[in-house]
Structures are given as C-alpha cells and as structure tokens.
N, C-alpha and C positions, 0 to 999 in steps of 0.2 A: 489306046482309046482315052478319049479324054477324062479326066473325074468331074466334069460340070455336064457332060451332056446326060438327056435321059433316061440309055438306056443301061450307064452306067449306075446312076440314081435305085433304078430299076433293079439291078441286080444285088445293090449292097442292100435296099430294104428287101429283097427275098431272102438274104442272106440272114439279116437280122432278126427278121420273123420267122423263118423255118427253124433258127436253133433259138429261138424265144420259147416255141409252141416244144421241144424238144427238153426244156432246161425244166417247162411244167412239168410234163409226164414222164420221162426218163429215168424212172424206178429201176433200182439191181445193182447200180455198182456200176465201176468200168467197162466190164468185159460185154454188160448190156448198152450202155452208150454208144461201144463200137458198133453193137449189132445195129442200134436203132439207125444209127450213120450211114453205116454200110446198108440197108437198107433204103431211106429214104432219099442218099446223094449219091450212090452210085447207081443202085439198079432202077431206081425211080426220076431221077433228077437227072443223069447222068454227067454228073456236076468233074468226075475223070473216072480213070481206067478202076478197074478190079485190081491192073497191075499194079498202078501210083499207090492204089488205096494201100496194100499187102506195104509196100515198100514206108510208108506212113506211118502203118501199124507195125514193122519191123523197129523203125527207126525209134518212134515213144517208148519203144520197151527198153531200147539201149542209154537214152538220154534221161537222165533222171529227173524227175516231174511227174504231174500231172495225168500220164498219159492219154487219155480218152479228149480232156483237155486241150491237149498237145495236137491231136490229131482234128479236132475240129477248128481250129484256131488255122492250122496249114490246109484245109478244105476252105474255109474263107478267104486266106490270100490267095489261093490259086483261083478260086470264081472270082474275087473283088480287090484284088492289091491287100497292100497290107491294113483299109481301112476295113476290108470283107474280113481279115484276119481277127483284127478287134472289134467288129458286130459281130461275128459269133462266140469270141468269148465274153462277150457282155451280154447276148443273148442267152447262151446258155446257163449264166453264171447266174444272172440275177434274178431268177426266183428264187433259188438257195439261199443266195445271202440274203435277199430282203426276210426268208420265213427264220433264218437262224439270226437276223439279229434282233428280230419281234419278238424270238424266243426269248433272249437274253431279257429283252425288255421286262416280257410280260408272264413268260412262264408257259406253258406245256397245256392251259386249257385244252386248244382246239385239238389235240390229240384223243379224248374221252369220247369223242363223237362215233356215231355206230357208223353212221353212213361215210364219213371221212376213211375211216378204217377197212369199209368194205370196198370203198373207190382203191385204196391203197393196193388191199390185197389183190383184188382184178389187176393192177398193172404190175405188178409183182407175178400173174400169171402169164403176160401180153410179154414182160422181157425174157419169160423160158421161150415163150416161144420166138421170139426175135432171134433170139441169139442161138438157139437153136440151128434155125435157116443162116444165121451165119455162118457157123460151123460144117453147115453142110456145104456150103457156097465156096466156102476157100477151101476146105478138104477138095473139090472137086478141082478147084485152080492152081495148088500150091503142094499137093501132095499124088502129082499123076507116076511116082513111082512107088517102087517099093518100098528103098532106102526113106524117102522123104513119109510115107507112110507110119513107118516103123520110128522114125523121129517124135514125128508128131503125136503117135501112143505114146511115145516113152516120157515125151514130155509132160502130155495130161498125168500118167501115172505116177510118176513122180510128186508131181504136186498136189497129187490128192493124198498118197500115201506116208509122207514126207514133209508134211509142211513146216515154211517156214519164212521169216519177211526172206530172206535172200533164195527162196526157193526158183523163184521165174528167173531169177538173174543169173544161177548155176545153170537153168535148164540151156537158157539163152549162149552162154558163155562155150556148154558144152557141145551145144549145135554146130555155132561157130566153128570149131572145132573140127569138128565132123567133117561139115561143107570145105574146110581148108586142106584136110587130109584126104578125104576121097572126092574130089570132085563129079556135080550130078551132070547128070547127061542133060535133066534139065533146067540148063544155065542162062534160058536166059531171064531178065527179070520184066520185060518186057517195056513198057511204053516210058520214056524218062519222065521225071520230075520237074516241075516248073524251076529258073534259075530264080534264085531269092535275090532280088536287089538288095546290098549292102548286107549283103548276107555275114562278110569278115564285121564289120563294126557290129553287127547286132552279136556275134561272138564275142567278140572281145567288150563289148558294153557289157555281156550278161560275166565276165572273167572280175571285172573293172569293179561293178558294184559288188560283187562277191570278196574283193579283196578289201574297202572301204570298208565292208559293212562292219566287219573287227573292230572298228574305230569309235562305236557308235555302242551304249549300253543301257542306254536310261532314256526315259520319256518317249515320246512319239519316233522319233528316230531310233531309238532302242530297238521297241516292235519292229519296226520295217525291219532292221538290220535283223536281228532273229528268225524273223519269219522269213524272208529271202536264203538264210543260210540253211534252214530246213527244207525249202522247196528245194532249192540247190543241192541236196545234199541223198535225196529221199529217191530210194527205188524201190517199185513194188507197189507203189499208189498210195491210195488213200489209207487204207487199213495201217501201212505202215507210218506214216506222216502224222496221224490222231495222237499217240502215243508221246510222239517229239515237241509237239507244238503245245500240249499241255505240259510239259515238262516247263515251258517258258514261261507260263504265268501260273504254276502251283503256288505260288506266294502270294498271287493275289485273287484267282479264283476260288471258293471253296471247291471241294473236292464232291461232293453232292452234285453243284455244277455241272462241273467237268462232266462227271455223268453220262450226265442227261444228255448235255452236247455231245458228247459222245454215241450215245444210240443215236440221236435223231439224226446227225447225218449222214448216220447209215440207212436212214429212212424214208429222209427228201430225198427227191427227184435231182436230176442233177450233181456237179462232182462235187465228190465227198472232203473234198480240201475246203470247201467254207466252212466244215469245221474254225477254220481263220479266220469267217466273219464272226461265232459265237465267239470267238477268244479274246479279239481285239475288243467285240461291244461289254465283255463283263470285264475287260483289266479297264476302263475306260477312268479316268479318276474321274471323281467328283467335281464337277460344274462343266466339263469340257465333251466336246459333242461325241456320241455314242457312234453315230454315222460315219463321222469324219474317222474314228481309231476302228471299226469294224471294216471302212474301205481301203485304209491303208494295210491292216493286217493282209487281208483279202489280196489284193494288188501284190505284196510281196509275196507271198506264199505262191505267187502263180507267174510272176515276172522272167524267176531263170529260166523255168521250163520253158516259155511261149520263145521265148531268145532263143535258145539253145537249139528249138526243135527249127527253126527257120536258120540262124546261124550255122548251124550243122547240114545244112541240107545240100547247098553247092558242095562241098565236102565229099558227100555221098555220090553226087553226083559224078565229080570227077571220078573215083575210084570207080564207079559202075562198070569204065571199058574195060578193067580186070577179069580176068577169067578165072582166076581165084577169091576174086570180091564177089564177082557174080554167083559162085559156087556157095559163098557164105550168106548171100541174103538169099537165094532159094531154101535155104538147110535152116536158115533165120525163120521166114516165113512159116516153114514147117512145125517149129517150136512154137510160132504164136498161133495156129489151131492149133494145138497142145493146149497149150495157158487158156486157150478161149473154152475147150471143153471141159479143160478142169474146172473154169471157174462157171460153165452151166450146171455142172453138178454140184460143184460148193464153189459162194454160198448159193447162186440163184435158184436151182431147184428143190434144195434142202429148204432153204426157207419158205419156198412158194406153194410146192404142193402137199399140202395138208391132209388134204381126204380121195376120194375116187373122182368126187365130183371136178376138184383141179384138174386134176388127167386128164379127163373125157373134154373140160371146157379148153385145154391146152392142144390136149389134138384135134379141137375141130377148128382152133387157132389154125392151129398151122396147116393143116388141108386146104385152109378156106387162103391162107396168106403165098402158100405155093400153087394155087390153081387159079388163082383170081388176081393176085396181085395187086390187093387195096390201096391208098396212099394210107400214110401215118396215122391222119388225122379218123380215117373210117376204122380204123385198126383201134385208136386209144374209145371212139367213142362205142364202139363195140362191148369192148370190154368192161368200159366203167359202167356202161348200163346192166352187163351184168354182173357188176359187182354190187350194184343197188338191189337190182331186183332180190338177189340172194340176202338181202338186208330185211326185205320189204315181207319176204315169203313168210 
C-alpha cells in the first residue's frame, strides 16, 4: 500500500491518536500498559492475533528495553510500517515527557490538587482492572495445560516472594529452560509475525551506536551516549532503569531532585523511562534549551529497545519452525502471565486499593468490562468521574 494515499493517512492518524489518548490515561506501570494494549488493539481494534500479541510480549521481556514501549512501537509497525511504529511511540510518550520536563521546569504544584489526585487514584483503580482481564485472557490462551499452568504460578510466585531487578529475567531464563527440556504438547505459537524490513540493519544500527557511544562523555553527546548505554543495557523496566540514569547526572542534579523525579514517574501516565526526560531537562546547562537536552535524553533512553525489538523480530521469526523454539516460546508465554500477575498484585493492586470502597468500584469494573465490553475511552471516563465524585462527596 502506498504511504500517500488515504487510507494509509487514515491508519497512521488512528494509530497516533489511539496511543496519544493511551500515553494520557495509562496509569500502573508496564504490566498495566500491556493490559491497556491488549485490551484496546487486540480484542477491540483487532489491530493482530492474541497469538503475535503473546509472542511481542514474550519477546520485550527478553530484549532489554523499554518493554511495554517496545510492544507498542511493534503494534504500530505491523498497523502502519515503520512510520505507525514511531506515531505510537510518540503518541504514547509524549504526555510523560511534556508533564516531566514541566516538572523540571516548574516544580510539583499541580500535584497538591484534590481533584487531580482523585482523577489519579480512579485510574490507578481502572488499571487493576485492565490488567486483571489481561491475565485472565492469556491464562486462558497460553496456559491450556497443566505444565504451562504450574509455570505461570511458579513464576508470579517467585516474583512476589523473591524480588529482585533480575527477578523476571531468572523466571524467563528458567522457563526457557523448561520449554527446551520437556517439550509442550502445546507447541504451537500460532499466527506468525509480520517480516520487519531491514530488520538486519536496524540490528546492527542499534550494535553500531552502542559501540560509538563509548567514544562520546561530555556535553549533549555525552547524555545521549549514557542514556542509550542504559536503555541498552536495562532489564526488568522502568523500576530498574530510574536508579542507572540518575547515577548519570548525581553530579549535576541535586539529590532532592532526583526525588521527586523519581516518584513522579512512577505516577504519570505512560512509560516510566521519561524518567529521561526529567534528567536530561534538570542537567540542561545554563543558557541552552531545556527541550532540546530533555528530547535527546528521552530519544536515547528508548532508541536500543525500539531497534532491537523490530531488529530482533525476523530472528524470531525464522527460529519459529523449530520444535524446540516453539516449545520455548509457549513455556515463555507462560512465565509472562506469571510476571503479569505478579505485577497485578504488586505494585498495581497494593497501591490501588485502599479501602472496601476500591474493591466494590473494581469489581463492578470489571463485570461491567467482561459483559459489555466498553472501548478505552468509556472505560477511562467512567472512572475519572468517579474518581471526582468521591472528591466532591
């Protein structure tokens, strides 16, 4: 299809608008971005398979990045080429980074607000439930035996009981494992993956600039080169990534700072690697633009992942006709409803439900989201209105 005619046009502005309206409201962290994904572009959009989707979601766990990122970035190349790939990660991204380098700017007012906070907590309630129906959804697709069953507890249990940054990556590692050693009976993985054009050069582009970046220590090129070796480098997400990327500019942020950047991106909407954008805007020197070092932070911290996860994908592809590979991405699959339910229970529902009244407003959520099957958009404004009214009472 051509990229000038209009129904091309057509799909990369739905594409940029559905994960725009997404980057807003997408409160919880990763595991909730997946659900809201899985949600609004498979079962609503039908934008691919449950099975691409599972395989997407196997894959971000193994390639270090971004995750959640990663997987909406490859839902846009497979709707719109690779220009649908970058409308959704600029859709999604940029309400985070526009609200965290405002913050750098101007400081943490708009946090004190009652009604802001009670909008917050309503979607903080809307992602238990998202991800929730996640979990139920690929339990049902990705765990129809026992083996794969018994995976997928051991994995969530693990990770609650045991945590640690390389927690999901042992679990993943040791699935692998599993899947290589006993192979499942259900091997297949089902519908393939779209072929990534230039998929080898976005591989080795994303190899290229990670070996450069060494080169590079001071001023505007500095940043990039740092933040690229971090994105590059980081598995387990955002939670892990915060910690590495403040270690880069402790010299030149105060530690107060750091902070505050620190909760709040665990606060906003959207992935928590703009952490990059507060970093970049508070090292930013004096006279030179705030914008310009917050989008370049931003851009590196997310660059290896988006490569990797499209450069890696023919890769996967080919191995699929293995019956031994195939055995390992079902046993894969399996450990990531593991990871998704550990991470409903912590942090998502730890933080979210507070009193009885969350419970009661959470299951009428999700009654109301499994029998009716709302879009996104009646799902967020449900919620926020009562997350006001609960303000107003």
């Amino acid at each position: 299809m051509s990229h000038n005619t209009p129904s091309y046009i057509k799909r990369l502005t739905e594409v940029f608008v559905s994960f725009l309206l997404l980057g807003f409201t997408s409160f919880g962290g990763p595991a909730a971005h997946l659900g809201y994904f899985n949600q609004e572009f498979i079962k609503l959009r039908k934008w691919a398979s449950e099975a691409q989707y599972a395989q997407w979601l196997a894959l971000s766990q193994i390639v270090p990045g971004p995750g959640s990122s990663q997987v909406g970035f490859a839902l846009g190349y497979h709707r719109a080429g690779l220009a649908g790939g970058i409308a959704a990660f600029i859709g999604f991204t940029l309400p985070s980074f526009v609200v965290m380098v405002l913050l750098a700017k101007f400081g943490m007012h708009w946090q004190d607000d009652v009604f802001f906070e009670g909008a917050v907590h309503a979607l903080k309630l809307l992602a238990v439930v998202v991800v929730a129906d996640a979990c139920l959804s690929m339990w049902r697709s990705f765990c129809q035996t026992k083996t794969m069953g018994l995976v997928a507890l051991s994995s969530a249990a693990f990770i609650v009981f045991l945590p640690s940054s390389l927690a999901s990556l042992l679990v993943l590692l040791t699935a692998a494992i599993i899947g290589l050693l006993k192979p499942s009976a259900q091997s297949s993985i089902g519908e393939s993956l779209p072929k990534v054009k230039f998929g080898w050069l976005m591989l080795a582009l994303a190899v290229i600039v990670f070996v450069l970046s060494f080169a590079f220590d001071s001023g505007l090129s500095g940043l990039f080169a740092n933040f690229y070796q971090a994105g590059a480098l980081v598995f387990g997400g955002g939670h892990v990534v915060l910690p590495m990327l403040s270690a880069f500019v402790a010299d030149k942020v105060p530690e107060f700072s750091l902070l505050i950047g620190y909760a709040t991106a665990q606060a906003v909407p959207g992935p928590m690697f703009t952490m990059a954008s507060f970093l970049g805007a508070s090292a930013t020197p004096q006279g030179e633009n705030i914008w310009l070092w917050a989008g370049v932070a931003t851009l590196a911290v997310f660059a290896s992942g988006l490569l990797l996860m499209l450069g890696v994908q023919n890769v996967w592809q080919s191995l699929s006709s293995n019956r031994r590979f195939r055995s390992i991405v079902v046993s894969l699959n399996a450990a990531v409803v593991g990871i998704l339910i550990a991470a409903l229970y912590h942090p998502i529902a730890t933080s979210s439900l507070v009193s009885g009244w969350d419970l009661i407003i959470v299951v009428l959520g999700f009654v109301w989201l499994k029998s009716k099957r709302p879009s996104i958009f009646w799902l967020i404004a449900f919620f926020i209105t009562i997350g006001l009214a609960r303000v107003l009472i």
